[in-house]
Every structure is written in structure tokens, then in C-alpha cells.
C-alpha positions as CSV (number, residue, x, y, z in Angstrom):
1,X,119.8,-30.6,119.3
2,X,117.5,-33.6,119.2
3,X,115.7,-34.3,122.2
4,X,114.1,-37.7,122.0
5,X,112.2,-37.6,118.7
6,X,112.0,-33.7,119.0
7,X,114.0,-31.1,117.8
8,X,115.3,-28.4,120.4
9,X,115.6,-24.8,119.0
10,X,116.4,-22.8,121.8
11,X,113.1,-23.3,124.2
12,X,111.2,-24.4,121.4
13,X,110.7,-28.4,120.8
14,X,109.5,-29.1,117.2
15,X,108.2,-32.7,116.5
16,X,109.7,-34.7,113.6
17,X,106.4,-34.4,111.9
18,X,107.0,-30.6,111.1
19,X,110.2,-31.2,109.7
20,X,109.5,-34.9,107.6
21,X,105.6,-33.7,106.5
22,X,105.2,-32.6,102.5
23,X,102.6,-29.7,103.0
24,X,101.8,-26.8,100.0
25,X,98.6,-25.4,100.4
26,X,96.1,-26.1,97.2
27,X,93.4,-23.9,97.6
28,X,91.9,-24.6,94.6
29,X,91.2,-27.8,95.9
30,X,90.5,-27.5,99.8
31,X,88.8,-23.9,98.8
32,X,90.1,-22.6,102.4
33,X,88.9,-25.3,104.4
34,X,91.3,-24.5,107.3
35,X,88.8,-21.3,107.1
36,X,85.5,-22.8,107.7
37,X,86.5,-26.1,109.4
38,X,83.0,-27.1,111.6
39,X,83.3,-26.0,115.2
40,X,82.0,-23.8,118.0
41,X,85.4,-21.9,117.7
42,X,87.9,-20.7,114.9
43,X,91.4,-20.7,115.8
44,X,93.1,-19.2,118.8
45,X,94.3,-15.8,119.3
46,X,97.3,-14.5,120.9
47,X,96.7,-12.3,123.7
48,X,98.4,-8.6,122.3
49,X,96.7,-9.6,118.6
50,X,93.2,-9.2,120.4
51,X,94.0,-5.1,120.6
52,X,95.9,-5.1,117.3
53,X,92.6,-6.5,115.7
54,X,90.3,-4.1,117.9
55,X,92.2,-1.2,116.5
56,X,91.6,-2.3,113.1
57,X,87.8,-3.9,113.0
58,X,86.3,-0.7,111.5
59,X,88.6,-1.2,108.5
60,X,88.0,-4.9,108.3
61,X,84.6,-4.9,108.2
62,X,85.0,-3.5,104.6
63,X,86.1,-6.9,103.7
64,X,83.7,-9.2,105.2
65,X,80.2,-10.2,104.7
66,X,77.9,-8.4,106.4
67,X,76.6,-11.3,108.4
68,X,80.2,-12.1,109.9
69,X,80.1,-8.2,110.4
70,X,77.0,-8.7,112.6
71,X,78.3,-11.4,114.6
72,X,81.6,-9.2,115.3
73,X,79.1,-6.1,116.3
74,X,76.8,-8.2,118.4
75,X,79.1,-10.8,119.8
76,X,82.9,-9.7,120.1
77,X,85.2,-11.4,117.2
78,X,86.7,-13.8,120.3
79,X,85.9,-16.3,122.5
80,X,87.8,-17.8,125.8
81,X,87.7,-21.0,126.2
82,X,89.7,-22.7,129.1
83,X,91.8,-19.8,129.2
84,X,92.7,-20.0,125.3
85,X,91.6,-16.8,123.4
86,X,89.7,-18.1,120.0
87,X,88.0,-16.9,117.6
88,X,84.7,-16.7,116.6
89,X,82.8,-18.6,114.2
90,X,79.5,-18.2,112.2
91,X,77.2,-20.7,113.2
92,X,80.0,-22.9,113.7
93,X,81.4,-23.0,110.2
94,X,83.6,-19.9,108.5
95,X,85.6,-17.9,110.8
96,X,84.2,-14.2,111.8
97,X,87.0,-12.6,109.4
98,X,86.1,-15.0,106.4
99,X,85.2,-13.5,103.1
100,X,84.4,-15.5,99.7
101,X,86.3,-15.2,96.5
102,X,83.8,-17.2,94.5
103,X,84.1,-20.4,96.6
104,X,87.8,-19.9,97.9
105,X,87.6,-19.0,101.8
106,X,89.6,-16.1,102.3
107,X,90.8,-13.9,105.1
108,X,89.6,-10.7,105.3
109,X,92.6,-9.1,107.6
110,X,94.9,-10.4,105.1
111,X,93.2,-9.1,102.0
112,X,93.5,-5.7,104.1
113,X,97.0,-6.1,104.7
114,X,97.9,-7.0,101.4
115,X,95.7,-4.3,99.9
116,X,97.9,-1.7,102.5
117,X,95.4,-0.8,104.5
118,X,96.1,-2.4,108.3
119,X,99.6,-3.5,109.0
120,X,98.5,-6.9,110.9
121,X,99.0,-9.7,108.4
122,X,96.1,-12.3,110.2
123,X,96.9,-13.9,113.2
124,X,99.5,-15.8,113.8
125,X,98.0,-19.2,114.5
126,X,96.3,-19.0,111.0
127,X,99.6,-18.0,109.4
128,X,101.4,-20.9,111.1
129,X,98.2,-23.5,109.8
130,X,98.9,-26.4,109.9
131,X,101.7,-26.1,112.2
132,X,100.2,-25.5,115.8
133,X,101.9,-24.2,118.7
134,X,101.0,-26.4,122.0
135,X,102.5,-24.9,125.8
136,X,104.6,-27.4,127.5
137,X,107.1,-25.6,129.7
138,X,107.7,-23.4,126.1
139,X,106.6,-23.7,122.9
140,X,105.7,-27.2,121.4
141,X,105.2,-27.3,117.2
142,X,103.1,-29.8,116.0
143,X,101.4,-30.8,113.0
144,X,97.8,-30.9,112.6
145,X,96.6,-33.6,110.4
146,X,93.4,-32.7,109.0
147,X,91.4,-34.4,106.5
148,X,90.4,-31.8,104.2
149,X,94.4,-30.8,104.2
150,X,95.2,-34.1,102.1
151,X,95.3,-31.8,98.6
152,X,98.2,-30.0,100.6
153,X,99.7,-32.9,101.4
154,X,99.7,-34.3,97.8
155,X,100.8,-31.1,96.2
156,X,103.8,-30.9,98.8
157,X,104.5,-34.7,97.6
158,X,104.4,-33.5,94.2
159,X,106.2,-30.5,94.7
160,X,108.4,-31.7,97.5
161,X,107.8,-28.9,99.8
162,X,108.1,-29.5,103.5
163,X,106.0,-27.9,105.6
164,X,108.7,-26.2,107.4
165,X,109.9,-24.7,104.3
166,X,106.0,-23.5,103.2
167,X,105.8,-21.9,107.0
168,X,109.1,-20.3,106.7
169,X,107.6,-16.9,106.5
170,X,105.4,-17.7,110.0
171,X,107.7,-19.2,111.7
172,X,110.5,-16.1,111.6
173,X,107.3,-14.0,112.1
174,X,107.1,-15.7,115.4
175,X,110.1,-16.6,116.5
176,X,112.6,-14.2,114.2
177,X,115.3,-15.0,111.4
178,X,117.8,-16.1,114.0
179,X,115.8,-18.9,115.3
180,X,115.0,-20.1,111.9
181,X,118.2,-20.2,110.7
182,X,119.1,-22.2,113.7
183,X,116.2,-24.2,113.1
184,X,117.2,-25.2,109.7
185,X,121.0,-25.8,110.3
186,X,120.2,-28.4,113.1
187,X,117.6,-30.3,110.7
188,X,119.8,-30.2,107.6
């Protein structure tokens, strides 16, 4: 159902920007910008991944330089911020869980899920990048237009991958199969 310029999925509201924007993620390019974007913070945490990530830190720090490592042991891994749960930085660049593969910005959680050691992909709010979930009275998804993002926006042009279709696997992490099929029958 379309409410006003917004899409309805059961109490979620997606804006037409999610479902219209070409996005495919060149990494190459952008060498994991999203990763080490300039600020105090890195992005926000849900409240049960804070203990899914304390259970696994000991395994993590395998994958991450020793100076993110530090931080981690000396700081905490989170922030809060007007009640928002975020994650650190490293002198506000890189994200505490950010390892290198030559100059690609990589996530050390999800190297470790993918190499079968944790069973916690990254968090959600990374996995969702560049969708972002906002709190309205439910869930709000919007698009976050960044300017080291415009390789993904040309390769989704080229390739003509929406976003919606390159966050498929996120988006039924978060809000299950059900609601994603939904999702896609009311946009087409």
C-alpha cells in the first residue's frame, strides 16, 4: 500500500528512494568507504547485537589490527549517543571492527562469519548500508546518499540493480522472507 510517497509493508514505511535508487556496491572503487567514513562514531548498533558481539570479541580480535584491538580493550567497541547505540571509531575514521585487504576496508566480524568461526554475520545496520532504518512510530527505510557511494550508484546504473534488490539478503535478515515478499509484490 502506498502511503503518500511511501510504501507501507506492514508497520514498515519505505521511501520511494529505496525502491527507484540503482545501488551495487564497487569496492574496488570506494575501497570500503562506508567503513572508514570521517566521524566521532561508526554506525549504530542494535540493542541484543551489543551481547552477540561481546560474546564473540575474543575471536574477533584475530581479525583486526591490533590498534582497533586496543581501542576495543581500552574503550568498549560502542558508544551511546542520544540514546542510539553506535559504534566506535578509530580516531574518527575506520570503524573499531575494520581490517585492511590491501586498501579495501573490510569487516572483521564478517571475515569471521564467513570463515565459520562466529555465527553473527556484522551488524545489521552495516548489512542494510545504504539503506538506513529511522524510528517514526515503526520502522522508516531510507536511503543514505553519500558521496563516496557514487561508484555504487554507477555500477547499479550499469548493471541495473536496485538497491532493494542488492539489500535483499538484509532486509529478510531483518524483517523475514514474508515481509519481503510482500514488499516486492506491492512495488512490482
Amino acid at each position: 500500500m502506498f502511503v503518500s510517497n511511501f510504501v507501507s509493508v506492514e508497520d514498515v514505511l519505505v521511501r520511494p528512494e529505496v525502491i527507484e535508487k540503482k545501488f551495487e556496491c564497487d569496492l574496488d572503487k570506494c575501497k570500503g568507504a562506508c567503513c572508514t567514513i570521517e566521524s566521532e562514531f561508526g554506525a549504530p548498533l542494535l540493542e541484543e547485537e551489543v551481547g552477540k558481539i561481546e560474546e564473540i570479541l575474543h575471536i574477533i580480535k584475530d581479525y583486526i589490527p591490533e590498534n582497533h584491538w586496543q581501542v576495543i580493550e581500552y574503550e568498549g567497541f560502542y558508544d551511546i549517543k542520544d540514546g542510539e547505540i553506535l559504534i566506535k571509531s578509530v580516531k574518527n575514521k575506520p570503524c573499531v571492527f575494520v581490517y585492511f585487504d590491501n586498501d579495501i576496508a573490510k569487516c572483521g566480524i564478517e571475515k569471521a562469519f564467513f570463515d565459520g568461526k562466529v555465527n553473527f554475520q556484522k551488524p545489521v545496520s552495516c548489512h542494510l548500508f545504504p539503506i538506513r532504518v529511522s524510528k517514526f512510530g515503526g520502522d522508516v527505510l531510507r536511503f543514505e546518499k553519500f558521496r563516496e557511494c557514487t561508484p555504487a550508484i554507477t555500477k547499479g546504473e550499469k548493471n541495473e540493480t536496485k538497491l532493494v534488490n542488492f539489500c535483499k539478503d538484509s532486509l529478510i535478515r531483518l524483517y523475514g522472507k514474508k515481509w519481503f515478499l510482500k514488499f516486492k509484490e506491492i512495488i512490482g
